[in-house]
TORKOL-4160 file (C-alpha; in steps of 0.2 Angstrom, whole numbers, padded with zeros to 4 digits, m for minus):
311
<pt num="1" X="0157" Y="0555" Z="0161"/>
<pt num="2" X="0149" Y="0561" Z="0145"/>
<pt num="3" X="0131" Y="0564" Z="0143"/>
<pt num="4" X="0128" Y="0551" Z="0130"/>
<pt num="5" X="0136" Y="0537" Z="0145"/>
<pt num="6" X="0128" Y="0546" Z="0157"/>
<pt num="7" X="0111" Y="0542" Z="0149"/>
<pt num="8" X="0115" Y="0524" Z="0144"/>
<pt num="9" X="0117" Y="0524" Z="0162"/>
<pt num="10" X="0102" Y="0529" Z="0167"/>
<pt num="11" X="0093" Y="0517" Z="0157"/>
<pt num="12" X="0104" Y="0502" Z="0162"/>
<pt num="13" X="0108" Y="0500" Z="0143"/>
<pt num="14" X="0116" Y="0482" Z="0148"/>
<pt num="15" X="0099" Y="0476" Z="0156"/>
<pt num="16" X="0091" Y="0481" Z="0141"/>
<pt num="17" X="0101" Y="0470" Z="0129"/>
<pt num="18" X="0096" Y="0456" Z="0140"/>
<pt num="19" X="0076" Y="0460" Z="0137"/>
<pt num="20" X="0079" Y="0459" Z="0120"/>
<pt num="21" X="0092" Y="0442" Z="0118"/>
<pt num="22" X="0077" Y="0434" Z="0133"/>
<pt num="23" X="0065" Y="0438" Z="0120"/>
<pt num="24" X="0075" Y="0434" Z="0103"/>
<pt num="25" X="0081" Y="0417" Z="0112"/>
<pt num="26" X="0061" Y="0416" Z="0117"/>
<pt num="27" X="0057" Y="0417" Z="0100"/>
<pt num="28" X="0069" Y="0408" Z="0089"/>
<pt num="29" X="0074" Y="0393" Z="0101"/>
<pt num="30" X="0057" Y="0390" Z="0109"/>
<pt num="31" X="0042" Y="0396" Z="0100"/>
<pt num="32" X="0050" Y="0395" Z="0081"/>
<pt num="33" X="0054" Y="0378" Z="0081"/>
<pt num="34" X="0037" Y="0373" Z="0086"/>
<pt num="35" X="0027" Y="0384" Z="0076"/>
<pt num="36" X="0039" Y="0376" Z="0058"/>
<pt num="37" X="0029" Y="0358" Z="0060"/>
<pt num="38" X="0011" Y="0367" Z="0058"/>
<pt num="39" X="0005" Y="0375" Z="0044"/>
<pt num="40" X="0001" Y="0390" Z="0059"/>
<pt num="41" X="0010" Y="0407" Z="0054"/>
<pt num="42" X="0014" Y="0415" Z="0071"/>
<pt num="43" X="0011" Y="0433" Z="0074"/>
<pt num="44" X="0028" Y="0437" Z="0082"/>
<pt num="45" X="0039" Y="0433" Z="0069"/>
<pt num="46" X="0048" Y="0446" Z="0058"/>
<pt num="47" X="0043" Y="0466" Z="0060"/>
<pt num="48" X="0031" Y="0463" Z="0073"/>
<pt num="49" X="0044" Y="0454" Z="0084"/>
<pt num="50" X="0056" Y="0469" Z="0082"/>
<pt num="51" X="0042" Y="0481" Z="0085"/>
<pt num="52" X="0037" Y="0471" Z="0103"/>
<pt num="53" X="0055" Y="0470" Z="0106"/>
<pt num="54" X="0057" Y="0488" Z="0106"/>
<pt num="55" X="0043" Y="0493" Z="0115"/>
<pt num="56" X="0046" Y="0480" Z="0129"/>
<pt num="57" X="0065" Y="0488" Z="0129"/>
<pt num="58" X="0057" Y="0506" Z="0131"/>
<pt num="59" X="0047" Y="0502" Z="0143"/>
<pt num="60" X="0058" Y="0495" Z="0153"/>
<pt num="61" X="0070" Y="0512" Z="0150"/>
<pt num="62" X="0056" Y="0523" Z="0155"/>
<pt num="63" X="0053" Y="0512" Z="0173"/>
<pt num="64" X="0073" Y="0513" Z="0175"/>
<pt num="65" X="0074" Y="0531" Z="0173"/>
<pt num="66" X="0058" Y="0535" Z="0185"/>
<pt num="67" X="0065" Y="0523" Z="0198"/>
<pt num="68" X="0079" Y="0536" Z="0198"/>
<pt num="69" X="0070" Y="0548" Z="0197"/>
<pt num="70" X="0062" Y="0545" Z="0215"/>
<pt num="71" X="0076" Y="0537" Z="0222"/>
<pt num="72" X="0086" Y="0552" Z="0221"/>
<pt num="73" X="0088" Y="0554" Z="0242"/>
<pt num="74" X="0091" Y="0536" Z="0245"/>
<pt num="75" X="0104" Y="0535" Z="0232"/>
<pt num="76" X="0112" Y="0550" Z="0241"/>
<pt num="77" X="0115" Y="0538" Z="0253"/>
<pt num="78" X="0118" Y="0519" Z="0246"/>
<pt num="79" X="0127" Y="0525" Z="0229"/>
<pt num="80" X="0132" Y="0542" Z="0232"/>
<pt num="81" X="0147" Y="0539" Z="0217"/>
<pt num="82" X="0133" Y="0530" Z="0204"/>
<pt num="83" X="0120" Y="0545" Z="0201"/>
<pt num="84" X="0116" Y="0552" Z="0187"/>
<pt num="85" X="0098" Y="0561" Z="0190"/>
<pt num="86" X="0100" Y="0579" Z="0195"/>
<pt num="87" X="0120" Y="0577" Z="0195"/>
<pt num="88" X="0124" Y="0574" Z="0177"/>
<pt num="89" X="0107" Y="0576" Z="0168"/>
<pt num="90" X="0094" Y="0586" Z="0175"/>
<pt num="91" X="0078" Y="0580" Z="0182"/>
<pt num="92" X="0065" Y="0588" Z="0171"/>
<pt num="93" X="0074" Y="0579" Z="0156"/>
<pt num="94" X="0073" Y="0563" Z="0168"/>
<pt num="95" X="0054" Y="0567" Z="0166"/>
<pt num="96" X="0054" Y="0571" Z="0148"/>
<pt num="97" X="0063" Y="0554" Z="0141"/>
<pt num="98" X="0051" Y="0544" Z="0156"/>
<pt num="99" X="0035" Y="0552" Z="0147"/>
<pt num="100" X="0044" Y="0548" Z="0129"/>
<pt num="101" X="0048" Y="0531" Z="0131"/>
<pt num="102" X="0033" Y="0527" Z="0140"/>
<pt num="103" X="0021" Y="0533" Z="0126"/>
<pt num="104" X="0033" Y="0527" Z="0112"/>
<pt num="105" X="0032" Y="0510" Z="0121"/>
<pt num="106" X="0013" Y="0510" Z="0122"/>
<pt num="107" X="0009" Y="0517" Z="0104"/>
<pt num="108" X="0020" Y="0506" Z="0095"/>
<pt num="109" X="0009" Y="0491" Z="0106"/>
<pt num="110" X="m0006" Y="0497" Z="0097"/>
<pt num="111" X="0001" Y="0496" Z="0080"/>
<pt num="112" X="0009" Y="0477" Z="0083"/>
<pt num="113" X="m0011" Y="0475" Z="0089"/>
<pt num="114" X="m0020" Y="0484" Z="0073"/>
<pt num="115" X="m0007" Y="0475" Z="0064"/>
<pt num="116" X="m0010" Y="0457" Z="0068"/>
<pt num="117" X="m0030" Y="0463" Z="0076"/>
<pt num="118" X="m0027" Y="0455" Z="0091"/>
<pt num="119" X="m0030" Y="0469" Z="0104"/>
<pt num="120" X="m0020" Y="0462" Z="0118"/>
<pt num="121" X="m0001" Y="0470" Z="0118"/>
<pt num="122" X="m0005" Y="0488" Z="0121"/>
<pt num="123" X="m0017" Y="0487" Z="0134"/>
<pt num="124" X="m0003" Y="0475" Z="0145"/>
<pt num="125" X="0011" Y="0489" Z="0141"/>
<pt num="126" X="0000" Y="0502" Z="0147"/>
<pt num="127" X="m0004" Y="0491" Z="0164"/>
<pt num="128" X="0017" Y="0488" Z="0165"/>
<pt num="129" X="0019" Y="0508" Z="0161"/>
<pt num="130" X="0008" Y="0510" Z="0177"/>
<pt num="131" X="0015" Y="0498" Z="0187"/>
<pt num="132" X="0030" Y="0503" Z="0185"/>
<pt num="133" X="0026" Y="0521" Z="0189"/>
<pt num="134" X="0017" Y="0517" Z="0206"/>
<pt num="135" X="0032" Y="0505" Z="0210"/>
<pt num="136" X="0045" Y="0518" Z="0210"/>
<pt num="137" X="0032" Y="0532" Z="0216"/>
<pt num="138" X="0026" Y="0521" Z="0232"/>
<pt num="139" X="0026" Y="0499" Z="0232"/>
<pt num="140" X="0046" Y="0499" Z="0230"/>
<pt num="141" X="0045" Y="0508" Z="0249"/>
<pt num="142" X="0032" Y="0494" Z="0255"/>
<pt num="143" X="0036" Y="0477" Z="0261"/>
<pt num="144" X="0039" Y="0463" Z="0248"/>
<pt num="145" X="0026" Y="0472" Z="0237"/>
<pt num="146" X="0035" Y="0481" Z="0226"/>
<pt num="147" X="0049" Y="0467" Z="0226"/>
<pt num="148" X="0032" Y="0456" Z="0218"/>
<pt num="149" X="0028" Y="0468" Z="0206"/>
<pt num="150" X="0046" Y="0469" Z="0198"/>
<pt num="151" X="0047" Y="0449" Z="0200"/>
<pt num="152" X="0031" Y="0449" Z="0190"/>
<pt num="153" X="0035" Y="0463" Z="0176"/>
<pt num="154" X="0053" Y="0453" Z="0173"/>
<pt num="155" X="0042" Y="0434" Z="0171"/>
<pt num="156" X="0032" Y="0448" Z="0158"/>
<pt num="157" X="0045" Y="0449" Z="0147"/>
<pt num="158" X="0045" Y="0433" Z="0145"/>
<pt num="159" X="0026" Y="0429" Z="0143"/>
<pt num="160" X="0023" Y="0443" Z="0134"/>
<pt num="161" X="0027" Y="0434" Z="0119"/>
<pt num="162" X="0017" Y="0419" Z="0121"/>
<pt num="163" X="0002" Y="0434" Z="0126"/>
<pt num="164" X="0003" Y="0439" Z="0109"/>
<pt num="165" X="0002" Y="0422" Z="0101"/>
<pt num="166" X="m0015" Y="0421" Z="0110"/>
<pt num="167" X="m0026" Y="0418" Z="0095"/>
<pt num="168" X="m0016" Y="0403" Z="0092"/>
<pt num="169" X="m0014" Y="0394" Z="0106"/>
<pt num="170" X="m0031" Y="0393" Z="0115"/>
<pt num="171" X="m0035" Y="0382" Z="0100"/>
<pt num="172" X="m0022" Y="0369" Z="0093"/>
<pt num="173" X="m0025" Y="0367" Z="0073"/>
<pt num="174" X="m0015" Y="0364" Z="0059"/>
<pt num="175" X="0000" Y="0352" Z="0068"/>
<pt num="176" X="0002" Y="0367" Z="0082"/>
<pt num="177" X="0007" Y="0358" Z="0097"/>
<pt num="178" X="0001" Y="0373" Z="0110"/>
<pt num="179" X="0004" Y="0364" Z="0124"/>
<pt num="180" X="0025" Y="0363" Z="0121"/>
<pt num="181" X="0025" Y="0380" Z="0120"/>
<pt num="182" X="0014" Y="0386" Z="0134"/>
<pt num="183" X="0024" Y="0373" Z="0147"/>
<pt num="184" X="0042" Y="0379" Z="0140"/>
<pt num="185" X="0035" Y="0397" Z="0143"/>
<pt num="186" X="0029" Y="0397" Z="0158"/>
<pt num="187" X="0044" Y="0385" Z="0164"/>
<pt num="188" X="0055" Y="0402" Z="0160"/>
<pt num="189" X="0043" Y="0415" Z="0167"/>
<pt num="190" X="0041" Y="0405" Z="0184"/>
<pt num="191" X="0063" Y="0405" Z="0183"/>
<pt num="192" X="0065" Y="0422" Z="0179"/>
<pt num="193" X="0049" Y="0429" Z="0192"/>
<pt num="194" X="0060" Y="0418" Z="0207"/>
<pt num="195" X="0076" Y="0422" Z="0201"/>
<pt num="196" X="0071" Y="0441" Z="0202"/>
<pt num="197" X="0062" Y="0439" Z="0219"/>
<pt num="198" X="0078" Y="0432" Z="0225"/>
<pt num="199" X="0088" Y="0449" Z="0218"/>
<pt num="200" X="0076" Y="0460" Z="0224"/>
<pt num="201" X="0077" Y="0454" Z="0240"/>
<pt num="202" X="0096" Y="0454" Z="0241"/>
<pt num="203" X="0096" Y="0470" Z="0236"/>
<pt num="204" X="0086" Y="0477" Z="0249"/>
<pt num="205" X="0097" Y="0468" Z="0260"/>
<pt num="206" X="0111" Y="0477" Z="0250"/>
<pt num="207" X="0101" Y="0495" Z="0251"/>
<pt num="208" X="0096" Y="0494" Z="0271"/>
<pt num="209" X="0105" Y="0509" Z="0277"/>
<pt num="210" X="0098" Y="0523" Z="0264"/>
<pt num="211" X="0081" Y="0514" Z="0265"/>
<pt num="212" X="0079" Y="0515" Z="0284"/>
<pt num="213" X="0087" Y="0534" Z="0284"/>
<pt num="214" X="0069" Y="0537" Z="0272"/>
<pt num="215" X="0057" Y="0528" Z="0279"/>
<pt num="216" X="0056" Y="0513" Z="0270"/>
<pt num="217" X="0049" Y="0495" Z="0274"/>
<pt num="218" X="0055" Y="0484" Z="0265"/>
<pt num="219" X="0061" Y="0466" Z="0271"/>
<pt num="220" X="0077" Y="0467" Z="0279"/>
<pt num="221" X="0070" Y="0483" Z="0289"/>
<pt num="222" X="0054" Y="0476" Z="0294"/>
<pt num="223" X="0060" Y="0457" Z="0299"/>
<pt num="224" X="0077" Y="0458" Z="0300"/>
<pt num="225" X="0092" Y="0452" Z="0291"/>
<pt num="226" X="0092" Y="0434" Z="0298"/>
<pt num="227" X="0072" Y="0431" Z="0295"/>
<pt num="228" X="0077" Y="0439" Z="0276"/>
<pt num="229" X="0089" Y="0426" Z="0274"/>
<pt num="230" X="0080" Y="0413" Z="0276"/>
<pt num="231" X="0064" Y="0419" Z="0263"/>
<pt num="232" X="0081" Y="0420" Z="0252"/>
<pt num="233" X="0083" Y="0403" Z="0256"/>
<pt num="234" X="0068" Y="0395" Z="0253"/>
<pt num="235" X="0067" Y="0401" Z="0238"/>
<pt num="236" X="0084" Y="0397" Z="0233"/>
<pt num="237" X="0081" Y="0379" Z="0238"/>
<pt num="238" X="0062" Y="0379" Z="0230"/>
<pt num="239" X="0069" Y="0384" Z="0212"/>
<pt num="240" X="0085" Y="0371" Z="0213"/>
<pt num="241" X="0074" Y="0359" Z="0218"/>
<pt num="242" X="0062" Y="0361" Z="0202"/>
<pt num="243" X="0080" Y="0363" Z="0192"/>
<pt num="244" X="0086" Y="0347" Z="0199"/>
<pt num="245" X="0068" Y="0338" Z="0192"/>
<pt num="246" X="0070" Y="0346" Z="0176"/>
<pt num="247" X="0087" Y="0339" Z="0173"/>
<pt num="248" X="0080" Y="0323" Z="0178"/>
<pt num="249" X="0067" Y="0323" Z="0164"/>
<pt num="250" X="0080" Y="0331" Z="0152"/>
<pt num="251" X="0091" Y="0315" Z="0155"/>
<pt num="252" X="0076" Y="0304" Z="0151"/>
<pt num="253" X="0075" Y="0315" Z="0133"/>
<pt num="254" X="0095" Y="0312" Z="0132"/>
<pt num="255" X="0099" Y="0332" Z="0132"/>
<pt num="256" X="0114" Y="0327" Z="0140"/>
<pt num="257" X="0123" Y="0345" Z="0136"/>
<pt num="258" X="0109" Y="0354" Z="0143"/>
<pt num="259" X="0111" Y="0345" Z="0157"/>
<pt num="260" X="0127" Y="0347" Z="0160"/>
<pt num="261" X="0125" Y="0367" Z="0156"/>
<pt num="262" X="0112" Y="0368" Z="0167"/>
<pt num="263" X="0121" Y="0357" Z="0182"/>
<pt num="264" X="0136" Y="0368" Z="0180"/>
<pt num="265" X="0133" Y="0387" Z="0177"/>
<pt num="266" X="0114" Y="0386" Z="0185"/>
<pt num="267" X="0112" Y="0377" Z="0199"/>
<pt num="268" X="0129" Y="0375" Z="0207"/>
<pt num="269" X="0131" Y="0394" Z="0206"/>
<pt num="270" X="0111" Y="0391" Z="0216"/>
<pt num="271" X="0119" Y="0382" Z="0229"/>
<pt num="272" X="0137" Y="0392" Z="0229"/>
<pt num="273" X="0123" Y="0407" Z="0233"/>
<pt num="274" X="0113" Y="0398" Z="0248"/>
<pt num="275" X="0131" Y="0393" Z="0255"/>
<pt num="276" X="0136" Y="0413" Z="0254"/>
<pt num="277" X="0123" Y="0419" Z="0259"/>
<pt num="278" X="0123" Y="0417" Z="0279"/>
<pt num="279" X="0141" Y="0422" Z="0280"/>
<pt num="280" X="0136" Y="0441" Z="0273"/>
<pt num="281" X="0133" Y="0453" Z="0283"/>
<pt num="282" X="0139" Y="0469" Z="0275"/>
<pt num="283" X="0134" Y="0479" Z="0258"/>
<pt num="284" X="0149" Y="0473" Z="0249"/>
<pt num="285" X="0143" Y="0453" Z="0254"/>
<pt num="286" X="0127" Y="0457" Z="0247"/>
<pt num="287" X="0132" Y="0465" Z="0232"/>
<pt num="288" X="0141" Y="0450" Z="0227"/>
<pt num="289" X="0126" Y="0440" Z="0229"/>
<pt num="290" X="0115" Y="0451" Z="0218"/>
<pt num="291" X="0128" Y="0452" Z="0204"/>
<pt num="292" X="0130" Y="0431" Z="0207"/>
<pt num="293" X="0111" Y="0429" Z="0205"/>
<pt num="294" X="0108" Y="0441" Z="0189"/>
<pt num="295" X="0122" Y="0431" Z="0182"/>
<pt num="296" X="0112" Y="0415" Z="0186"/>
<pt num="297" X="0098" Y="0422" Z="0176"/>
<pt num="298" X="0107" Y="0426" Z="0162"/>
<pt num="299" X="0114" Y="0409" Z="0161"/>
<pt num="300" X="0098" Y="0400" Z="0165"/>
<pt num="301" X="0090" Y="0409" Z="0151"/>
<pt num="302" X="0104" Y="0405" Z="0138"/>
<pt num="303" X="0100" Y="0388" Z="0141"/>
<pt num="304" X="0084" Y="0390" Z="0129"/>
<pt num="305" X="0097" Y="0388" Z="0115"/>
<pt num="306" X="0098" Y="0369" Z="0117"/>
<pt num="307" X="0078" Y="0367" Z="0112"/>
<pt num="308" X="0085" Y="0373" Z="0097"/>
<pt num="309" X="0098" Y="0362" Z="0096"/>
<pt num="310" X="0089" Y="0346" Z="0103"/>
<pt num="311" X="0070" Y="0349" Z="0095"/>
């Protein structure tokens, strides 16, 4: 393995492209169209949209590369084949490029504020920078914590952009209907914070043996796999039940593509999951799911594409 893939893998280069599509699809599908029937010229839009975009992509860089960083014993253990701190880059440049992303991520926050004097996006990249610092450092070894905080920086990406349209939407003027785009946006940040709950969780499951070897308390270890399960499955039938009620009121709208999208490659992989999920047992099983419910998050946020088609 080369150093240049070694360090795209130590970012988790392809989780990165999916910040930036969540938040070009965000912007161009949901927010856009809305914004074109006022007279209202949004503040992400343009330069500033690239520049939020990139920050929100080093950010989430520099919290990859501290996580392995910390995790370098436990990953001795549950992916002994997949490091890359300390094997193929050294630790103090794991440091270096954490420091680097993390200031260029916060700086370039301050500028998209001076630029559009909202004061808003730099301060909230510095709290993700910090959470995501005390994450890998301590919450990620505590119970169900640390599994919040990621669910909670992963629903960020997405409201982060609605964060910096602040100005505009506590006050609707000039034709801008608000009210669409804060109900589409938190619709997709309360997805994605579930979605991730549910991965986290699973993952734990996945990580048990190198997590108890060092301590840890996460889920699995402290209640067990069978009283884990079933908080995955709760959760599992919470969200397809809200999916099932959105279909419903997207029928009444006649989105009949989305809805078909959305019964196929959304909630029937949902209910493939909560059918899988009893029968697994071993780090392999669990594995699976986590790869089947990132993929689920990833097809559930493509599906902004049909408000630009239907609005």
């Amino acid at each position: 393995m080369t150093l240049i893939s070694a360090f795209l893998k130590l970012i988790r280069w392809p989780n990165l492209v999916f910040i930036a599509l969540t938040q070009f699809l965000l912007v161009y599908c949901v927010i856009m169209p809305v914004f074109a029937n006022s007279t209202v010229h949004p503040n992400v839009y343009g330069l500033n949209f690239v520049l939020i975009c990139l920050s929100s992509v080093l950010i989430a860089a520099a919290g990859y590369i501290i996580n392995d960083y910390f995790d370098l014993n436990i990953d001795l253990v549950n992916k002994p084949g997949k490091m890359v701190v300390d094997k193929l880059i050294k630790r103090r440049w794991t440091i270096f490029w954490h420091i680097a992303f993390s200031a260029a991520g916060v700086i370039i926050g301050f500028y998209v504020d001076y630029t559009t004097h909202i004061w808003l996006l730099g301060f909230s990249n510095s709290a993700c920078v910090f959470l995501l610092f005390v994450y890998s450092t301590t919450f990620k070894r505590k119970f169900l914590i640390g599994n919040i905080i990621i669910s909670v920086l992963t629903a960020w990406v997405i409201l982060v952009i609605t964060w910096c349209e602040y100005n505009h939407l506590m006050r609707s003027h000039n034709g801008l209907n608000a009210d669409i785009i804060l109900r589409d946006t938190f619709l997709y940040a309360g997805f994605a914070f579930v979605i991730s709950l549910i991965r986290e969780v699973v993952k734990d499951m996945e990580d048990m043996e190198g997590d108890r070897r060092y301590g840890c308390k996460t889920m699995p270890i402290v209640w067990g796999l069978n009283a884990t399960k079933v908080f995955v499955a709760v959760w599992i039938i919470v969200i397809t039940g809200v999916l099932v009620m959105v279909q419903l009121y997207a029928m009444r709208l006649h989105w009949w593509w989305s809805v078909a999208y959305c019964i196929a490659l959304i909630i029937a992989p949902l209910v493939w999951i909560f059918t899988r999920l009893y029968g697994s047992y071993t780090p392999k099983d669990f594995h699976l799911l986590s790869t089947a419910v990132k993929l689920v998050m990833f097809t559930g946020i493509l599906s902004m594409i049909f408000f630009k088609i239907y609005r």
